[in-house]
PDB file of N, CA, C and O in Angstrom:
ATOM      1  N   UNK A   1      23.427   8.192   2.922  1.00  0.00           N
ATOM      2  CA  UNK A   1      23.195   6.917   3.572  1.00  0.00           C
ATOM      3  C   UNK A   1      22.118   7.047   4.645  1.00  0.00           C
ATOM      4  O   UNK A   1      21.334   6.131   4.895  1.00  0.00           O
ATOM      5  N   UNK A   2      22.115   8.027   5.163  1.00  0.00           N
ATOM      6  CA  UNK A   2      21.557   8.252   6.554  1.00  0.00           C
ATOM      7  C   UNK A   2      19.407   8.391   5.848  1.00  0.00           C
ATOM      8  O   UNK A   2      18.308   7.953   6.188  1.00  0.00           O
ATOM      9  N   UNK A   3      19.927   9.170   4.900  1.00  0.00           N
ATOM     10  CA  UNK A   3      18.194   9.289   4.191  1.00  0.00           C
ATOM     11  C   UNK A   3      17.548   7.943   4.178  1.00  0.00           C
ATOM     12  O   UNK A   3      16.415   7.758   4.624  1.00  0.00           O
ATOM     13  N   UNK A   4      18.492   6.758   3.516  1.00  0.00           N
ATOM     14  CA  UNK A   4      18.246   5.079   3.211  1.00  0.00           C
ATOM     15  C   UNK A   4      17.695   4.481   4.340  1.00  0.00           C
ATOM     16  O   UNK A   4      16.962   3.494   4.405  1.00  0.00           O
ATOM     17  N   UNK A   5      18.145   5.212   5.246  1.00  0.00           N
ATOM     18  CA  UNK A   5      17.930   4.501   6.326  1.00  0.00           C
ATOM     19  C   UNK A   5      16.632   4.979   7.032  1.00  0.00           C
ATOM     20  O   UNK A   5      15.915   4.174   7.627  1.00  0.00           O
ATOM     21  N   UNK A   6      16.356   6.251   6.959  1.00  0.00           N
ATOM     22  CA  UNK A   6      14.960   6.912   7.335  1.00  0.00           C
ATOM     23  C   UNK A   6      14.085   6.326   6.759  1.00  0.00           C
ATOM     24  O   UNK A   6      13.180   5.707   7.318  1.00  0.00           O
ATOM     25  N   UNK A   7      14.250   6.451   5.505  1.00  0.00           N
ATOM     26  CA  UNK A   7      12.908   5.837   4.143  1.00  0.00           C
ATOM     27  C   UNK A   7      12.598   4.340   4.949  1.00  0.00           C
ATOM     28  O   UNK A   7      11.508   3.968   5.382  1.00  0.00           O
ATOM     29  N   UNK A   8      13.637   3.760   4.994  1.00  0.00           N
ATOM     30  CA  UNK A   8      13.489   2.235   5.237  1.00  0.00           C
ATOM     31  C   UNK A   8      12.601   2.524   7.104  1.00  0.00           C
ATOM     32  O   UNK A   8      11.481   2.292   7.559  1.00  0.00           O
ATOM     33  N   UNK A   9      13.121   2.768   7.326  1.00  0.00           N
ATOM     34  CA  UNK A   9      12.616   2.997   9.049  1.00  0.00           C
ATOM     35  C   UNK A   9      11.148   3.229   8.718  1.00  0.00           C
ATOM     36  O   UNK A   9      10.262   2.466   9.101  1.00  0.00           O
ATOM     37  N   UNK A  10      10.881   4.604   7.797  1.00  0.00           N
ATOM     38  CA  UNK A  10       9.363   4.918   7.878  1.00  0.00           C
ATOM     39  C   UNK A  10       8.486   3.771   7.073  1.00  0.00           C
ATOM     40  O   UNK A  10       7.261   3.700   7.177  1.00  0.00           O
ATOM     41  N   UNK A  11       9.416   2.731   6.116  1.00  0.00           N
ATOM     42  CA  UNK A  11       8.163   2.104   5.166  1.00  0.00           C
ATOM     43  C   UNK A  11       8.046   0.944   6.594  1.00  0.00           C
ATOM     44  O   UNK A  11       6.994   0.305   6.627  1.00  0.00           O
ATOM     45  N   UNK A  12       8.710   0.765   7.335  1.00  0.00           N
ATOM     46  CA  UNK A  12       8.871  -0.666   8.598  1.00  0.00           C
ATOM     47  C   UNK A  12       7.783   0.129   9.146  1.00  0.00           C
ATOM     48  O   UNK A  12       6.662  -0.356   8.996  1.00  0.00           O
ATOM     49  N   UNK A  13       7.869   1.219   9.736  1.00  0.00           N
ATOM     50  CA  UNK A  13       6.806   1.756  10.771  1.00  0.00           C
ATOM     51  C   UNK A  13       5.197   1.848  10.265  1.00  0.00           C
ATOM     52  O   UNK A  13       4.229   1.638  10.995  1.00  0.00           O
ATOM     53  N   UNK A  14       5.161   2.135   9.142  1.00  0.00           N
ATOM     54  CA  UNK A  14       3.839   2.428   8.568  1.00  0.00           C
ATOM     55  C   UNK A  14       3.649   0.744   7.968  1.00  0.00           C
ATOM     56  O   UNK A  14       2.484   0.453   7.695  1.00  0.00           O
ATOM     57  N   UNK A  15       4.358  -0.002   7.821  1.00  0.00           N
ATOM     58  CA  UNK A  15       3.626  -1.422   7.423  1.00  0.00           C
ATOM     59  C   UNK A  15       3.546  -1.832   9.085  1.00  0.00           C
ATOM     60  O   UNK A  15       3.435  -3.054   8.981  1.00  0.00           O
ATOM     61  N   UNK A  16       3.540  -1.667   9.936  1.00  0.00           N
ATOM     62  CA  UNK A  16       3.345  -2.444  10.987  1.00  0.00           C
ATOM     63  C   UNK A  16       2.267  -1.821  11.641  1.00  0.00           C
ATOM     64  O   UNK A  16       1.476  -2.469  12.326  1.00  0.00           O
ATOM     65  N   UNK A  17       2.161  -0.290  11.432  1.00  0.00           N
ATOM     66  CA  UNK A  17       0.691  -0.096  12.021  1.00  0.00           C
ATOM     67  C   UNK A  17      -0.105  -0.661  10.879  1.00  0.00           C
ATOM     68  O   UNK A  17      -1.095  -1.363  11.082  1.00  0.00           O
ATOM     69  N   UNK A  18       0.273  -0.394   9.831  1.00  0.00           N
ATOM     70  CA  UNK A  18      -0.816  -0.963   9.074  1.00  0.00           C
ATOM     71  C   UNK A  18      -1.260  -2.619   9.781  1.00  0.00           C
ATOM     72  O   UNK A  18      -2.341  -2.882  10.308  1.00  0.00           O
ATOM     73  N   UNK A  19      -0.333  -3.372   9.640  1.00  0.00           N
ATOM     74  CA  UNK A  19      -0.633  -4.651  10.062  1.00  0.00           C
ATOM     75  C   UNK A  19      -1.447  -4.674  11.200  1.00  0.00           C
ATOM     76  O   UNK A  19      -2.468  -5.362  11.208  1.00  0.00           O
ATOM     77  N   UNK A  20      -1.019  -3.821  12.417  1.00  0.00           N
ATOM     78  CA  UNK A  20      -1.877  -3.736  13.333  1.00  0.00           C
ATOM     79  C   UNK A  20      -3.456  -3.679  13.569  1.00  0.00           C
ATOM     80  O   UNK A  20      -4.213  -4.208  14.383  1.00  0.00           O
ATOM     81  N   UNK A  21      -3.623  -2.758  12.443  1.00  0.00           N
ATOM     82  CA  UNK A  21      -4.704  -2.205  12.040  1.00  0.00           C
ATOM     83  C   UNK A  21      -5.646  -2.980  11.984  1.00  0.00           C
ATOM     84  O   UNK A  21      -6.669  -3.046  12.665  1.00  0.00           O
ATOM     85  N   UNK A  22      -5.148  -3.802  10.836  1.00  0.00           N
ATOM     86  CA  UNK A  22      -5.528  -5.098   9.940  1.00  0.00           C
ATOM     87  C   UNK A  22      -5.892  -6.571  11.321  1.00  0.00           C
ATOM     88  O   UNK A  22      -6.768  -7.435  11.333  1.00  0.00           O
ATOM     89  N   UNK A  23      -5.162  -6.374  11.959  1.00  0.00           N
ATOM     90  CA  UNK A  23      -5.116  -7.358  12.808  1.00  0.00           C
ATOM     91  C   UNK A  23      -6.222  -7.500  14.105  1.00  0.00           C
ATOM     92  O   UNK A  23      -6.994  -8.429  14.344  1.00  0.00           O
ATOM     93  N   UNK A  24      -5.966  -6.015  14.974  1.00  0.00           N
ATOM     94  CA  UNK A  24      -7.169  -5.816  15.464  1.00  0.00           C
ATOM     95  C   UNK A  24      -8.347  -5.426  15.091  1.00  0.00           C
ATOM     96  O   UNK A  24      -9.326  -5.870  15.691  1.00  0.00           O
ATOM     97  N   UNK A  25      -8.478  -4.663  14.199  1.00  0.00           N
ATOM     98  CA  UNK A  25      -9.298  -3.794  13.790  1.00  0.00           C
ATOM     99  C   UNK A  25     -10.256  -4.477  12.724  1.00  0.00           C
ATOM    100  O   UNK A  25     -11.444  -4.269  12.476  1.00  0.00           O
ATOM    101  N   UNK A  26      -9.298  -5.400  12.153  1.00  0.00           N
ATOM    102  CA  UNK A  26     -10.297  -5.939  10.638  1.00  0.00           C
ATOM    103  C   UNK A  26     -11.606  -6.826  11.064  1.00  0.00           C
ATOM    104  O   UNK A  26     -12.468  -6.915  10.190  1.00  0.00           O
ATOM    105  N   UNK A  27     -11.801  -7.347  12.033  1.00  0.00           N
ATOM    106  CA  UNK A  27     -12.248  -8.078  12.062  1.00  0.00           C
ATOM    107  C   UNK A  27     -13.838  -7.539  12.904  1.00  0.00           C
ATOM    108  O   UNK A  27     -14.806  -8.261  13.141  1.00  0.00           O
ATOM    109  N   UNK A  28     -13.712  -6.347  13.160  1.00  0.00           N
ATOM    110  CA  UNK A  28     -14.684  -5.063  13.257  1.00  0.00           C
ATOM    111  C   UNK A  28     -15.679  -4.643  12.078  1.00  0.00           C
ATOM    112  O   UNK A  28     -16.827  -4.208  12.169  1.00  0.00           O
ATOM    113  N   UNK A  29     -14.798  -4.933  10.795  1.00  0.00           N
ATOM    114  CA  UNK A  29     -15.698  -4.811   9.434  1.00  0.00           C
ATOM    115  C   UNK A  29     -16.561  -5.240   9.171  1.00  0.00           C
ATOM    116  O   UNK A  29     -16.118  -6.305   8.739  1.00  0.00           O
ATOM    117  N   UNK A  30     -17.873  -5.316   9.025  1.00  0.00           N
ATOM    118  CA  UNK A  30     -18.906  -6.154   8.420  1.00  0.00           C
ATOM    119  C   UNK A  30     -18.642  -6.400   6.392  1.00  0.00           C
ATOM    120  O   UNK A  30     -19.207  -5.946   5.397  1.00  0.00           O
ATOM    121  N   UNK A  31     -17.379  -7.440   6.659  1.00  0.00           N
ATOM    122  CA  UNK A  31     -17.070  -7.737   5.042  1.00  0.00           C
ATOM    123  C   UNK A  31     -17.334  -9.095   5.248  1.00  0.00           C
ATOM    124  O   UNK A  31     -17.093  -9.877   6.168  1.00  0.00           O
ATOM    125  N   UNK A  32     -18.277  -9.240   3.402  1.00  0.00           N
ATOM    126  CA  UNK A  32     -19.199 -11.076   3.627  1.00  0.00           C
ATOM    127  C   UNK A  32     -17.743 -10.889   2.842  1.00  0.00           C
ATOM    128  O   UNK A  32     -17.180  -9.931   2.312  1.00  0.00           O
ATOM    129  N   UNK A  33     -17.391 -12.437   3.058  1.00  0.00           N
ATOM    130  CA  UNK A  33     -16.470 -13.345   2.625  1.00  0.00           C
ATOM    131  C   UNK A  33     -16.784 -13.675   1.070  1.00  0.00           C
ATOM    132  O   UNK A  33     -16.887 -14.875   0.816  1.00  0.00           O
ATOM    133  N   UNK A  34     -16.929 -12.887   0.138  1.00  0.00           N
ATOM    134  CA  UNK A  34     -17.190 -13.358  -1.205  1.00  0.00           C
ATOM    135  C   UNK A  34     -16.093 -12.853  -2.288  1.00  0.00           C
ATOM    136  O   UNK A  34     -15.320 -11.907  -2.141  1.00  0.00           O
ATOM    137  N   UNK A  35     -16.242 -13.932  -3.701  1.00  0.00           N
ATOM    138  CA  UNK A  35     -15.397 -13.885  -4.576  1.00  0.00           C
ATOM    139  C   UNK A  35     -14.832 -12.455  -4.942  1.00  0.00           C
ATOM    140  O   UNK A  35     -13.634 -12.208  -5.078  1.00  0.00           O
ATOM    141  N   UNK A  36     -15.997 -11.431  -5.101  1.00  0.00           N
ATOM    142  CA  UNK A  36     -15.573 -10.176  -5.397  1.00  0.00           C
ATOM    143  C   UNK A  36     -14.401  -9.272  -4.702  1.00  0.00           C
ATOM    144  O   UNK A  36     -13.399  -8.676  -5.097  1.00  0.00           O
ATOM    145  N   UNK A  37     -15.178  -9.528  -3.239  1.00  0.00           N
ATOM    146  CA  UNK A  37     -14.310  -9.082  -2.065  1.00  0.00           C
ATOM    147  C   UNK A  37     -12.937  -9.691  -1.816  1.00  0.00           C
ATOM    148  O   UNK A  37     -12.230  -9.068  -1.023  1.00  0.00           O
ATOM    149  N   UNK A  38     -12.418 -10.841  -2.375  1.00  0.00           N
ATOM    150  CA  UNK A  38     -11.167 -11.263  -2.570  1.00  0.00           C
ATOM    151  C   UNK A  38     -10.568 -10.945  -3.220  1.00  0.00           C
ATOM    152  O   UNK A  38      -9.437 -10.688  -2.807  1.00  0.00           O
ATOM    153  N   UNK A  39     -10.858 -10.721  -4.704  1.00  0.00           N
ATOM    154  CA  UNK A  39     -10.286 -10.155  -5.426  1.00  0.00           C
ATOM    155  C   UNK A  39     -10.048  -8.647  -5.334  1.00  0.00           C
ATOM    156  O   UNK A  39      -8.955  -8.120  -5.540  1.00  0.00           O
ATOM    157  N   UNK A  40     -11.080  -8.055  -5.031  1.00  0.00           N
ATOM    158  CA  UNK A  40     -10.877  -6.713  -4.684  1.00  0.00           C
ATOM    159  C   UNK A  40      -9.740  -6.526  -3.368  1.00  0.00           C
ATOM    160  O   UNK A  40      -9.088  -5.492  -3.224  1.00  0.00           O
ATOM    161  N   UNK A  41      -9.676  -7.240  -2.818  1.00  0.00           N
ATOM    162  CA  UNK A  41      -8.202  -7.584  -1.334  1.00  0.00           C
ATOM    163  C   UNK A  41      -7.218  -7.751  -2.461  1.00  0.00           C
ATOM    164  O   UNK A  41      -6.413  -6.837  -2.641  1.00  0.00           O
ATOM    165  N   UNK A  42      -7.191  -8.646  -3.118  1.00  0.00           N
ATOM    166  CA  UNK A  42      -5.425  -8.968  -3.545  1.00  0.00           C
ATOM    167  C   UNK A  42      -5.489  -7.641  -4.582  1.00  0.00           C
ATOM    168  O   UNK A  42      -4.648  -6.825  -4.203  1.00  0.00           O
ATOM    169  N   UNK A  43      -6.060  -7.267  -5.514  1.00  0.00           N
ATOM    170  CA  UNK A  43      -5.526  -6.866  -6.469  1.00  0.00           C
ATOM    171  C   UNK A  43      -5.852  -5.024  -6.455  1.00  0.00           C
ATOM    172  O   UNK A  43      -6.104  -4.474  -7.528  1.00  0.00           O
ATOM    173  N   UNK A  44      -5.823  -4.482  -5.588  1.00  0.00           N
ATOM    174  CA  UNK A  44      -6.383  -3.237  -5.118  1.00  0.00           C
ATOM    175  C   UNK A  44      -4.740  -2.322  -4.803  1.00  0.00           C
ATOM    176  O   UNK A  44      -4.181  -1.355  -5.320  1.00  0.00           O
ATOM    177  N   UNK A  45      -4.460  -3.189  -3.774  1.00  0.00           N
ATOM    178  CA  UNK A  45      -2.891  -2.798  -3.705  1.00  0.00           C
ATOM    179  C   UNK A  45      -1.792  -2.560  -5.218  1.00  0.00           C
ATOM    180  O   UNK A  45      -1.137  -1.561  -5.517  1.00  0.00           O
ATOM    181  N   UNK A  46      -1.863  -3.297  -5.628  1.00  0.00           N
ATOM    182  CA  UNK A  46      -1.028  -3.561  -7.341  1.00  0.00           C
ATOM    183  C   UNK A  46      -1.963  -2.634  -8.051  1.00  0.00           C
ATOM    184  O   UNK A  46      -1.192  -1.833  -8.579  1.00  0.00           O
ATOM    185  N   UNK A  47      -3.306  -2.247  -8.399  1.00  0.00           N
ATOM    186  CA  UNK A  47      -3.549  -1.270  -9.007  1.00  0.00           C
ATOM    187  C   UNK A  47      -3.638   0.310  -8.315  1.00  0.00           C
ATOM    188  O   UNK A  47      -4.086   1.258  -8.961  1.00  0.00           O
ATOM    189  N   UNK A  48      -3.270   0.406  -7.265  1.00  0.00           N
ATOM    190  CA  UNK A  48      -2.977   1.631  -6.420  1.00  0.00           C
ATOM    191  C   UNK A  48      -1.598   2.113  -6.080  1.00  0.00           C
ATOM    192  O   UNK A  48      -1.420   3.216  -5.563  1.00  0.00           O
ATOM    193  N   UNK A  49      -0.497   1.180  -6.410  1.00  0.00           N
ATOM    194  CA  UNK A  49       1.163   1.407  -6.589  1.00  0.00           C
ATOM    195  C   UNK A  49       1.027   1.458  -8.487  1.00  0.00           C
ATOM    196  O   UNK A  49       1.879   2.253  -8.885  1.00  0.00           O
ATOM    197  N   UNK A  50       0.510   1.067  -9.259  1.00  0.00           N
ATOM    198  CA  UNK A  50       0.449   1.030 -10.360  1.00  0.00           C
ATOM    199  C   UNK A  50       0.082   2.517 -10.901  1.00  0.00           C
ATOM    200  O   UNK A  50       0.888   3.277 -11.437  1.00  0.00           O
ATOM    201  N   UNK A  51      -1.091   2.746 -10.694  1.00  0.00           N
ATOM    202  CA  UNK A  51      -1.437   4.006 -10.713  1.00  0.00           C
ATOM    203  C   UNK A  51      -0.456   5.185  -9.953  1.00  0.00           C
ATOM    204  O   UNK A  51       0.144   6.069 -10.565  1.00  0.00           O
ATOM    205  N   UNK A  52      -0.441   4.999  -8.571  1.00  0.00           N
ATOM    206  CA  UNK A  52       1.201   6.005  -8.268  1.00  0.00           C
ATOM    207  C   UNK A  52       2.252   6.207  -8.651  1.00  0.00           C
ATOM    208  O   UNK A  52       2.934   7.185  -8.343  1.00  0.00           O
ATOM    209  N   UNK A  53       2.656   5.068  -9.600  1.00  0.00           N
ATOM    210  CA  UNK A  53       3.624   5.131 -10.080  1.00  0.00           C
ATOM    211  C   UNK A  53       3.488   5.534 -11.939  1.00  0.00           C
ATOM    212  O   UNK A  53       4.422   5.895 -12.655  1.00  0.00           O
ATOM    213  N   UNK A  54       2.706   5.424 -12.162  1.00  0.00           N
ATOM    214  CA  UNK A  54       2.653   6.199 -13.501  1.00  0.00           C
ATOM    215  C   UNK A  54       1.918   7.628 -13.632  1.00  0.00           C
ATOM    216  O   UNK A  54       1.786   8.294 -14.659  1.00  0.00           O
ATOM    217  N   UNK A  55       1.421   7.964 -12.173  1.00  0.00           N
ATOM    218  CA  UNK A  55       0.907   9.664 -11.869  1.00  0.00           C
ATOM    219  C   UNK A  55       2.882  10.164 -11.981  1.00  0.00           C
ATOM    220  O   UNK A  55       3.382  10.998 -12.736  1.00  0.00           O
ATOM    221  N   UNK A  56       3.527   9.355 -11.018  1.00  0.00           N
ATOM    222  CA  UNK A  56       5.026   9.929 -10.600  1.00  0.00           C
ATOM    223  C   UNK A  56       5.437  10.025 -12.265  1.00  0.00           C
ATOM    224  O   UNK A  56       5.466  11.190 -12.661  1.00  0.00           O
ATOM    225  N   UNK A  57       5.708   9.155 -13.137  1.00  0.00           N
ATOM    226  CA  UNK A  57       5.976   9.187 -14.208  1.00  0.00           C
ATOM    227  C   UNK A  57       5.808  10.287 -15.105  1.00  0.00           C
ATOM    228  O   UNK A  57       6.633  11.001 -15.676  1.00  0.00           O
ATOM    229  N   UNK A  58       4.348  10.263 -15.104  1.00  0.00           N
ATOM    230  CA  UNK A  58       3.835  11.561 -15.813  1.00  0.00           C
ATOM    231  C   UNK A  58       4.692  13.053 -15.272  1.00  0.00           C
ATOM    232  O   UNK A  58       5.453  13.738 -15.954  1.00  0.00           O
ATOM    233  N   UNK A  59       4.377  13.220 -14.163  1.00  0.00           N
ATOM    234  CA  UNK A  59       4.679  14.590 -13.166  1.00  0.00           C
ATOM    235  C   UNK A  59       6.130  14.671 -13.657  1.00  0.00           C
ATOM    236  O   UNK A  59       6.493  15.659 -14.296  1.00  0.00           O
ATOM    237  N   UNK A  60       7.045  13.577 -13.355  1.00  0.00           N
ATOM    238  CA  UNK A  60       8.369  13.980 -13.455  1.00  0.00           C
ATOM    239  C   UNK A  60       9.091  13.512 -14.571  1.00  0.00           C
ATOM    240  O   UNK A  60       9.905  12.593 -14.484  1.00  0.00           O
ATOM    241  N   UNK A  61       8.758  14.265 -15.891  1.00  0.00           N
ATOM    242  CA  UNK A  61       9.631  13.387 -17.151  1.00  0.00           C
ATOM    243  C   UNK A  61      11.412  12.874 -17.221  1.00  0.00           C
ATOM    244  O   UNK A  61      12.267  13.760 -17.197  1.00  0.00           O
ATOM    245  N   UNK A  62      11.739  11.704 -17.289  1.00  0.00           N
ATOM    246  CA  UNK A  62      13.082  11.613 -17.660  1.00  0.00           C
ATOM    247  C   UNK A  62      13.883  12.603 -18.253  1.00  0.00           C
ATOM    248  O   UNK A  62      13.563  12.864 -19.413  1.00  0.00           O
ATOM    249  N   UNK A  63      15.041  13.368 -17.688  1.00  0.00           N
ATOM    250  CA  UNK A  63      15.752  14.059 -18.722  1.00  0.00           C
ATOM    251  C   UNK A  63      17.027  13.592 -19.527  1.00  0.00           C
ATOM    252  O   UNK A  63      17.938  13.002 -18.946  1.00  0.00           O
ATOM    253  N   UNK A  64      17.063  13.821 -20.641  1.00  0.00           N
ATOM    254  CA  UNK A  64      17.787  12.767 -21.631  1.00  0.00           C
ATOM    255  C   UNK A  64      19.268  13.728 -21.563  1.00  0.00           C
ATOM    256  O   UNK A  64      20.265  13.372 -22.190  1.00  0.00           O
TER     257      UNK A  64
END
């Protein structure tokens, strides 16, 4: 139980600096506001857990 609770603690801590980050910091970027660059924002995340998660797949086969 006590592990559940670490994991959860560290994904809260690391999304909030992240947010932080994002919050002060983003706006430091010289990013033009274009179609590409949006899409590359939303869909970057989902193909970077996508990809981690089928590297994890590979590495650790199901045992039957």
């Amino acid at each position: 139980m006590g592990t559940q609770v670490n994991f959860i603690l560290k994904v809260l801590i690391l999304s909030m600096g992240i947010s932080v980050l994002i919050r002060y910091g983003g706006s430091s970027l010289p990013v033009t506001p274009t179609s590409v660059n949006v899409l590359i924002a939303i869909l970057a995340p989902s193909f970077i857990l996508a990809i981690a998660l089928l590297w994890r797949a590979w590495n650790y086969p199901q045992k039957d």
